[in-house]
MARKE-288866 format. One line per 10 residues: number of its first residue (from 1); for each residue x, z, y of C-alpha. Coordinates in steps of 0.02 Angstrom, whole numbers, plus 50000, padded with zeros to 5 digits. Layout:
N
NUM) X,Z,Y ~ ...
***
This chain:
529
1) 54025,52276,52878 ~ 54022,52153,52723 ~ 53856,52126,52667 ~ 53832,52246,52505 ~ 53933,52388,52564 ~ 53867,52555,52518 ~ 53814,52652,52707 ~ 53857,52844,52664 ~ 53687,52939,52691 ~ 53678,53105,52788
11) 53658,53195,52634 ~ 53849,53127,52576 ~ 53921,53145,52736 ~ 53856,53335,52737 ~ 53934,53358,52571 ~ 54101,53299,52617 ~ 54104,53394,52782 ~ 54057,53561,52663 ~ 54185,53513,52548 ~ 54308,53513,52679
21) 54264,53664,52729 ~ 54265,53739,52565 ~ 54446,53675,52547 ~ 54490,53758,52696 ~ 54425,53923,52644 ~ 54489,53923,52501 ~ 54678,53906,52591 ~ 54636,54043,52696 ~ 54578,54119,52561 ~ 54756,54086,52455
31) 54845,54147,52621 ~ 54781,54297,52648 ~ 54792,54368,52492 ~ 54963,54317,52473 ~ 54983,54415,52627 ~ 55082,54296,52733 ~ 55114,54277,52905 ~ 55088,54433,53023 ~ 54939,54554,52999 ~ 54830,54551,53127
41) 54774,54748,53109 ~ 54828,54880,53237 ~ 54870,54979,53106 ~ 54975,54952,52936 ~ 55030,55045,52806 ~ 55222,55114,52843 ~ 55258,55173,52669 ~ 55175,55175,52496 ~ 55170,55337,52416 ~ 55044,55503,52444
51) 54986,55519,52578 ~ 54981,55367,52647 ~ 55068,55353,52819 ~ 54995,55204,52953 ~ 55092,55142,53124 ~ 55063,55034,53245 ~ 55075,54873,53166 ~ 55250,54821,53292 ~ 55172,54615,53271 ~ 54990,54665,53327
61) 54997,54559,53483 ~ 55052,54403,53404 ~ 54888,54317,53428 ~ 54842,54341,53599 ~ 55007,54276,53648 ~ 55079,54101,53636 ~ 55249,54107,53534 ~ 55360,54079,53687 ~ 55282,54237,53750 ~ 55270,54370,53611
71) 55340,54533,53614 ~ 55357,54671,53485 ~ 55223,54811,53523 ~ 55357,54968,53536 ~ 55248,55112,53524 ~ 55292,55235,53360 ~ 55120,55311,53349 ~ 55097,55362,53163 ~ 54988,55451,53084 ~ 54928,55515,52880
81) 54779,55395,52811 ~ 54710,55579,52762 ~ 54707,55694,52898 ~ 54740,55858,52876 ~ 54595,56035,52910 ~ 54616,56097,53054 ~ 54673,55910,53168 ~ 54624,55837,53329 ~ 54653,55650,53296 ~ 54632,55569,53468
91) 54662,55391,53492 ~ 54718,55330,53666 ~ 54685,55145,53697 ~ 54731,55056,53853 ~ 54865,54936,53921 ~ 55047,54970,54001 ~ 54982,55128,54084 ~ 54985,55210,53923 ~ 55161,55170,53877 ~ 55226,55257,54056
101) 55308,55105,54124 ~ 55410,55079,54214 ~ 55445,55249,54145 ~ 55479,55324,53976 ~ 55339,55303,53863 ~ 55380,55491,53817 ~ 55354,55526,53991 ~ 55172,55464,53980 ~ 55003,55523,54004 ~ 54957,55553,53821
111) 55113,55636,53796 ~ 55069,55751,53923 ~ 54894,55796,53862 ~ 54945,55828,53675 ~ 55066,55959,53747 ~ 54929,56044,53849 ~ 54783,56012,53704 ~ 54909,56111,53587 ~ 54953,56235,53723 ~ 54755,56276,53763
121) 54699,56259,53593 ~ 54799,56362,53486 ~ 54701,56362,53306 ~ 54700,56160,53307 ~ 54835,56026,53277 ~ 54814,55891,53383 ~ 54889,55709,53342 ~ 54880,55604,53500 ~ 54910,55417,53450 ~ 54955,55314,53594
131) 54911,55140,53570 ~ 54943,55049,53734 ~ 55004,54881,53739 ~ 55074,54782,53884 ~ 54963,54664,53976 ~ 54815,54640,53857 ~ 54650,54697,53919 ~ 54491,54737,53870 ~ 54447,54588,53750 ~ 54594,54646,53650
141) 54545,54834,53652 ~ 54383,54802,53596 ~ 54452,54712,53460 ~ 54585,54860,53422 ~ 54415,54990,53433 ~ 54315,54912,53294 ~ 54474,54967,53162 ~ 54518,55135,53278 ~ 54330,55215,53212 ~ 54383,55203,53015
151) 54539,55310,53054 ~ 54438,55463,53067 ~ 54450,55486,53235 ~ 54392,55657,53345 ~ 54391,55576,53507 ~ 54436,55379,53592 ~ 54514,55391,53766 ~ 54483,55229,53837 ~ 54617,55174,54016 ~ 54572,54997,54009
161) 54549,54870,54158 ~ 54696,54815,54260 ~ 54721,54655,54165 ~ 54552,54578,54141 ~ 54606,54425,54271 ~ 54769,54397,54208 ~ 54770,54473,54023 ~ 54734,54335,53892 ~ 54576,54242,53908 ~ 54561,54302,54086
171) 54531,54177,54244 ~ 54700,54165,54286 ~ 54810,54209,54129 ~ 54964,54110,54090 ~ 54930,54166,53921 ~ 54784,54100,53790 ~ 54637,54053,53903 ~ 54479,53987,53812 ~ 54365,53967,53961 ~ 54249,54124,54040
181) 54093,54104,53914 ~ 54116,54276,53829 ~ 54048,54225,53670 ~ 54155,54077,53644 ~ 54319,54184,53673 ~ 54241,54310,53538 ~ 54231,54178,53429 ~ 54400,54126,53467 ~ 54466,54271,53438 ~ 54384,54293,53263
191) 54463,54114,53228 ~ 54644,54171,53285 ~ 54636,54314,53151 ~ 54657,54158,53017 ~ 54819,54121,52944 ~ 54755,53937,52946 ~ 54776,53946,53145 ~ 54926,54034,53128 ~ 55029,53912,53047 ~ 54946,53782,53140
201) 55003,53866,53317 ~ 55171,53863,53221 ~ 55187,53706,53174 ~ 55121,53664,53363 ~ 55271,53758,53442 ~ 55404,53699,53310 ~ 55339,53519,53369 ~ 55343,53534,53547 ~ 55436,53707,53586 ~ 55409,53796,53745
211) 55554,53824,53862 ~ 55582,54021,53840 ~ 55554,54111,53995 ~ 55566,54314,54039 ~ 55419,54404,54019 ~ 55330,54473,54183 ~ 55223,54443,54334 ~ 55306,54276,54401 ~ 55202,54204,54258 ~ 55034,54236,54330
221) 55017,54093,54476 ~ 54833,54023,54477 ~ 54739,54119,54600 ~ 54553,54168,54616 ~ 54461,54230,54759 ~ 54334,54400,54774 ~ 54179,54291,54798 ~ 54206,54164,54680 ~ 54108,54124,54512 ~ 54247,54167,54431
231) 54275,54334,54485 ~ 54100,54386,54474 ~ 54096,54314,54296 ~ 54263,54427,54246 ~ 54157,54584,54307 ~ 54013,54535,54189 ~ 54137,54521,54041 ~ 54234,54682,54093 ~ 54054,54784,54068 ~ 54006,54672,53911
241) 54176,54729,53834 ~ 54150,54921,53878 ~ 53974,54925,53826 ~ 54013,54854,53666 ~ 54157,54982,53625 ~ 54068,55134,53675 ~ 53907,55051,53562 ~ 54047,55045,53403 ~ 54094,55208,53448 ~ 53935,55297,53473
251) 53858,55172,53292 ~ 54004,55285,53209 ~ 53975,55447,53281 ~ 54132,55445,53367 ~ 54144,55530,53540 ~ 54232,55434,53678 ~ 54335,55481,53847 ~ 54319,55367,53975 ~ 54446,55363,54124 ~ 54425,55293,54296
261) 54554,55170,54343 ~ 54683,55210,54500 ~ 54796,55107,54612 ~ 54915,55115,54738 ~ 54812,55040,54895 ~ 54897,55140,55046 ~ 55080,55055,55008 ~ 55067,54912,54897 ~ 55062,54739,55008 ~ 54935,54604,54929
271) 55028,54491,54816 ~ 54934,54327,54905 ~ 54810,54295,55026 ~ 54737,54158,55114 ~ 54827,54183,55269 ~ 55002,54200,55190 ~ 55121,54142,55335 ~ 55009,54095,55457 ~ 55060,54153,55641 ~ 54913,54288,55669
281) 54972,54383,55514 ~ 55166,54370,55561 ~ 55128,54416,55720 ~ 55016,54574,55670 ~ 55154,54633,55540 ~ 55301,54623,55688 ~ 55189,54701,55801 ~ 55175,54850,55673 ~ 55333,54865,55645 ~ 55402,54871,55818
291) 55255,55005,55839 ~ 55175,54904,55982 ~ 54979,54967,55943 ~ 54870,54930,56060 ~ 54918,54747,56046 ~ 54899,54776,55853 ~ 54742,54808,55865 ~ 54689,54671,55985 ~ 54788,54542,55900 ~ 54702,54582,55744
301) 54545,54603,55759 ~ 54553,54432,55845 ~ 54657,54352,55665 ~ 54497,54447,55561 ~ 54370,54364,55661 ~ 54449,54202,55601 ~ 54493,54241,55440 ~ 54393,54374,55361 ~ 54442,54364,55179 ~ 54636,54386,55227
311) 54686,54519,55124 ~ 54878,54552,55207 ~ 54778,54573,55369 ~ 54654,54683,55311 ~ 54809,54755,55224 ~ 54899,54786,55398 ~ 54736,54839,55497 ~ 54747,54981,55363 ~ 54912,55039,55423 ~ 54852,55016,55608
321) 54709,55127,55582 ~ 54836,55241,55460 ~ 54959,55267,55605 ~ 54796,55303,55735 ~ 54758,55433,55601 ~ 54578,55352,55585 ~ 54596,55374,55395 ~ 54418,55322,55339 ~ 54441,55154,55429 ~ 54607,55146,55344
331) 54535,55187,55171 ~ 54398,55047,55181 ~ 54534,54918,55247 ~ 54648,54943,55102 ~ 54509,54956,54967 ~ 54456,54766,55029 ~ 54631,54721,55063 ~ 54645,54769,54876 ~ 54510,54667,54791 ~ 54567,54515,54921
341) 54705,54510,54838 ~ 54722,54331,54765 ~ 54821,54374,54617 ~ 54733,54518,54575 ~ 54848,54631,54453 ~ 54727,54768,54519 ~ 54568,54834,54465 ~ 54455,54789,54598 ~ 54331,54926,54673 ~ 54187,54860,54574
351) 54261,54904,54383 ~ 54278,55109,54426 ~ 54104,55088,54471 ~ 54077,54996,54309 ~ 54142,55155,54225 ~ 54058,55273,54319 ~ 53883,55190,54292 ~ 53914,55163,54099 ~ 53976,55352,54065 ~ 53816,55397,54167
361) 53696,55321,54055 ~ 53757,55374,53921 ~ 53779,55562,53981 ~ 53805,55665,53834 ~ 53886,55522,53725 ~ 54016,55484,53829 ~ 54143,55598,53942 ~ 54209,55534,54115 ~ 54371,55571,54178 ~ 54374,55525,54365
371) 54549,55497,54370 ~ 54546,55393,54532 ~ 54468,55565,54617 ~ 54587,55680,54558 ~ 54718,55548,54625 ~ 54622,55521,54788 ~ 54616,55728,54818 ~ 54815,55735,54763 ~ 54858,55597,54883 ~ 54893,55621,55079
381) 54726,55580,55185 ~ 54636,55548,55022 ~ 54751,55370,55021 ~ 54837,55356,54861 ~ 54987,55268,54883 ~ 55198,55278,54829 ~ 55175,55468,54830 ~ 55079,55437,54636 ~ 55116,55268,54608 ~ 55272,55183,54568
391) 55206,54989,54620 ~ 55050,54925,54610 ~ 54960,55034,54497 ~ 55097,55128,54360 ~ 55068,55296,54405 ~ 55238,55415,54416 ~ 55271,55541,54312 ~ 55202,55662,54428 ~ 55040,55535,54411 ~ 55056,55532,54222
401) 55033,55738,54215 ~ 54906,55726,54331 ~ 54803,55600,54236 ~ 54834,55709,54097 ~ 54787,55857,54173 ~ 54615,55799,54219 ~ 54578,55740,54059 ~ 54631,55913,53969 ~ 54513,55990,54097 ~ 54358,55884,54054
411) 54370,55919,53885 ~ 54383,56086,53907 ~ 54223,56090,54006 ~ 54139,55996,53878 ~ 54060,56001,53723 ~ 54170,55940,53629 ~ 54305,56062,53684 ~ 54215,56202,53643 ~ 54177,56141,53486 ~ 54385,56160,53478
421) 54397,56354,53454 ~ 54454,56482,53550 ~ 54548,56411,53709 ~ 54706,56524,53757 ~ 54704,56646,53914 ~ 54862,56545,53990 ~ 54797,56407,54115 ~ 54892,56220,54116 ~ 55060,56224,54125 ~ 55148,56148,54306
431) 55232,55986,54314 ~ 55401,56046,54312 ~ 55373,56143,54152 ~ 55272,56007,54045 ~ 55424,55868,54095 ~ 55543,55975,54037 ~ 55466,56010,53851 ~ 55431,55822,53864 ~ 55616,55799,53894 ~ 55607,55720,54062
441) 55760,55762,54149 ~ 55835,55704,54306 ~ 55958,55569,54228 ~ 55791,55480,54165 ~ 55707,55492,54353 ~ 55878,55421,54426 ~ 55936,55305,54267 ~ 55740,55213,54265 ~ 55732,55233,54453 ~ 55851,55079,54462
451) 55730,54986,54350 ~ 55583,55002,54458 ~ 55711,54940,54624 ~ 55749,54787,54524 ~ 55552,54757,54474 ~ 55502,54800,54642 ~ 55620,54664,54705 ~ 55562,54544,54582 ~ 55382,54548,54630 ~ 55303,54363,54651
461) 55292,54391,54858 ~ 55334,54215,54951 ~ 55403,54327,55054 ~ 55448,54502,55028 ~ 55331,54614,55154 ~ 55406,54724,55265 ~ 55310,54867,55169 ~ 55398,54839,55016 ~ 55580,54809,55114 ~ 55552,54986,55161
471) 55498,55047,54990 ~ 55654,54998,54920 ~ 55760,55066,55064 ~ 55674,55212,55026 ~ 55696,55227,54820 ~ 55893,55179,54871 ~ 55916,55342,54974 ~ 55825,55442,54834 ~ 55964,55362,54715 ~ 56094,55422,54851
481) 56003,55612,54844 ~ 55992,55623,54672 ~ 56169,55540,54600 ~ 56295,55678,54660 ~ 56167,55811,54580 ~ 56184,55753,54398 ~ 56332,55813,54308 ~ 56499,55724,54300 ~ 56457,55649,54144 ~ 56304,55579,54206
491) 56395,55513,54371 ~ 56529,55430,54249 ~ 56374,55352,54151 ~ 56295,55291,54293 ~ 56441,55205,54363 ~ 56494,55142,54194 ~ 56310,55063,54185 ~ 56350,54961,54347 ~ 56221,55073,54454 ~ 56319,55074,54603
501) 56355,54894,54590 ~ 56179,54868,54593 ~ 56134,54961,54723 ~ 56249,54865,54826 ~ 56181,54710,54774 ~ 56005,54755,54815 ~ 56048,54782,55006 ~ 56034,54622,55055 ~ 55839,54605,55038 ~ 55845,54746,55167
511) 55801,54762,55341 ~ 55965,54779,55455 ~ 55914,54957,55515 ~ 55915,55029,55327 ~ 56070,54923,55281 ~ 56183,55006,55379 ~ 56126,55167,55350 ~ 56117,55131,55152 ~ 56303,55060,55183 ~ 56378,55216,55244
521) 56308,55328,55084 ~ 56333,55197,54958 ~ 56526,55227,55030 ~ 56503,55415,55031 ~ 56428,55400,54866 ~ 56566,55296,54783 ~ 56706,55435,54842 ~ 56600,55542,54724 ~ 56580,55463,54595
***
């Protein structure tokens, strides 16, 4: 430095840096009263006028995505800024559960229980707004619950959990990750709201685009074990996030539902484990399958003993002890198999207990719906499994009106029901009578039947299990059953739509004994159509 030249002083420096900043905000400031760029509310105005009407604001989920990866948030939920004497407003807030996949959304669970809340409550209106959203998780829905309570709202259903691992800013998301202090993503998350980062995450990608890729699970590939920090520290945040929604619901007066989670244990094979190929779990899955037992059960307890946190084999000794119709031994092997699981798209065991302990503190304040009960006392053995699940953890439809059905029969019990007027004589309607107001038909269960063979053959296996080989054989001969039984426009639709052609095409991830079964009726089944 030349001798003479002015040092700045702290005081200057600190001036600068605040003027800066002021500059900054006062850009944000000029951008967000221009209103440009997406809004980042759940809700938005969908035309001027009296009254006001809101929707789901389609552009919602713009920030917790990078741009290569956003998606349009489909749901139509609407509802009037002023609501009417006499209404129910009920907000359901969740992730792709909500929405029915791989089903109709119309199909789903809060479809259902606004046709039996009108049905058992006759005097009241009852406007259930489904706001699920695919794979965010319960950072997001916390965010989404702090605008939900200014809507008025009689009741928040919350059916939140599966993606707190690999939603955004979970321990092994491909999507926005900012570390696991839960603070720091908060913060993050109130800085993403800015236009300023907007653009800036614009300008980003137009600089150095992203190659586009299809959305789904492939994405997810970092893997995290049950006991590591990790894990435990995604547990922590899961119960920060629910405690702080139910404390901005209860701050507001605003009663809250809170759901269990369920999965399919009994039938869905661990996505990874630590033991993937090795010759102990080969072995124990051919032994299975060739219905050799007794070695079974030798040969695994033997692989266990040397590799304890395997989740495939804990996965298989489950079907052992299922086929020795020791079903308690079975239950416990495919609850750990479960939260083994290396990618873990699952809620583990530990979150429903999360629920159960928060809604029991706060007994009187908050309503639990034990879903995963219900499901558990619905399912063969107590196992839940394909029989209410259509993968991993979307329930059917069957599961949907089920889920729905508990729920309507908590609130009758409570409080808050009652509160709801005189409840009509008529019980809950059956399945088969709720689908068809909803406008379920068999067309849908045959035409989105196909979709769920095609994303059950897509799941991110190294190696497709022989579980899930049989699963598909199995949805294939239910396509066979149920084709011939629509009507002949239907059959001409579904050939038109390349069905057959793609049942044909999914026979080769088969095993040889279904093939040639599935052969013969995909023949039959093409003189038919």
């Amino acid at each position: 430095m030349k001798t003479g030249q002015a040092v700045p002083s702290r005081a200057a420096k600190l001036l600068a840096a605040l003027a800066g900043l002021g500059l900054l905000g006062v850009v944000e400031l000029v951008l967000q009263l221009a209103g440009t760029g997406p809004a980042n509310n759940l809700f938005v105005p969908e035309r001027r006028g009296q009254p006001q009407v809101y929707a789901i604001n389609p552009l919602v989920a713009h920030r917790f995505f990078q741009p290569q990866h956003r998606r349009q948030v489909s749901t139509p939920a609407s509802f009037s800024r002023q609501k009417e004497p006499g209404t129910v407003r009920i907000f359901a807030l969740g992730e792709s559960t909500l929405l029915g996949f791989p089903n109709p959304a119309y199909a789903s669970f809060p479809a259902f229980l606004a046709l039996m809340l009108e049905d058992r409550f006759p005097e009241r209106d009852f406007e259930v707004l489904n706001c699920g959203i695919t794979a965010i998780n319960s950072f997001c829905v916390l965010d989404f619950v702090e605008e939900v309570v200014e809507y008025q709202p009689d009741l928040v259903l919350f059916y939140t959990g599966h993606n707190e691992f690999i939603g955004p800013y979970g321990i092994t998301t491909p999507f926005l990750r900012f570390g696991n202090n839960r603070t720091l993503i908060r913060l993050h998350m109130l800085l993403q709201r800015s236009k300023i980062y907007y653009y800036l995450k614009e300008l980003i990608h137009r600089l150095h685009p992203e190659e586009e890729v299809s959305f789904g699970m492939h994405l997810v590939d970092k893997e995290v074990g049950l006991f590591d920090p990790g894990y435990r520290i995604t547990g922590e945040n899961y119960r920060a996030n629910l405690e702080e929604m139910l404390e901005t619901a209860r701050g507001r007066g605003v009663p809250v539902l809170l759901s269990t989670l369920v999965a399919n244990v009994k039938d869905f094979h661990p996505l990874r484990s630590e033991c993937d190929g090795t010759e102990p779990a080969l072995q124990l899955e051919e032994l299975l399958r060739q219905g050799r037992l007794q070695e079974a059960q030798r040969i695994g307890a033997l692989a266990l003993a040397d590799h304890p946190d395997c989740a495939n084999l804990h996965f298989n000794t489950g079907q052992l002890y299922l086929r020795l119709a020791d079903y308690q031994a079975a239950r416990q092997e495919f609850t750990l198999a479960r939260d083994l699981d290396r990618l873990p798209f699952r809620a583990p065991a530990q979150f429903n207990q999360i629920i159960r302990e928060l809604a029991g503190s706060a007994a009187g304040e908050v309503l639990l719906c034990d879903v995963e009960e219900t499901f558990s006392a619905h399912s063969p053995h107590g196992l839940i499994g394909d029989e209410l699940i259509t993968e991993y953890l979307h329930p059917t439809v069957y599961g949907h009106y089920l889920i729905a059905r508990s729920m309507a029969q908590s609130l009758e019990q409570s409080a808050l029901g009652q509160g709801w007027g005189r409840m009509a004589r008529e019980g809950l309607k059956d399945y088969e009578t709720c689908a068809q107001q909803l406008g379920y038909t068999l067309w849908d269960e045959v035409l989105y039947r196909n979709d769920l063979i095609l994303f059950l053959r897509k799941m991110p296996y190294r190696e497709l299990p022989l579980v899930l080989r049989r699963r598909l054989a199995d949805l294939m001969r239910d396509q066979l059953r149920d084709v011939p039984r629509l009507a002949p426009a239907a059959r001409r639709q579904f050939r038109e739509k390349g069905g057959l052609e793609f049942l044909r095409r999914m026979q080769e991830v088969l095993l040889p004994e279904d093939r040639h079964l599935l052969e013969k009726g995909l023949r039959q089944l093409d003189g038919q159509l």
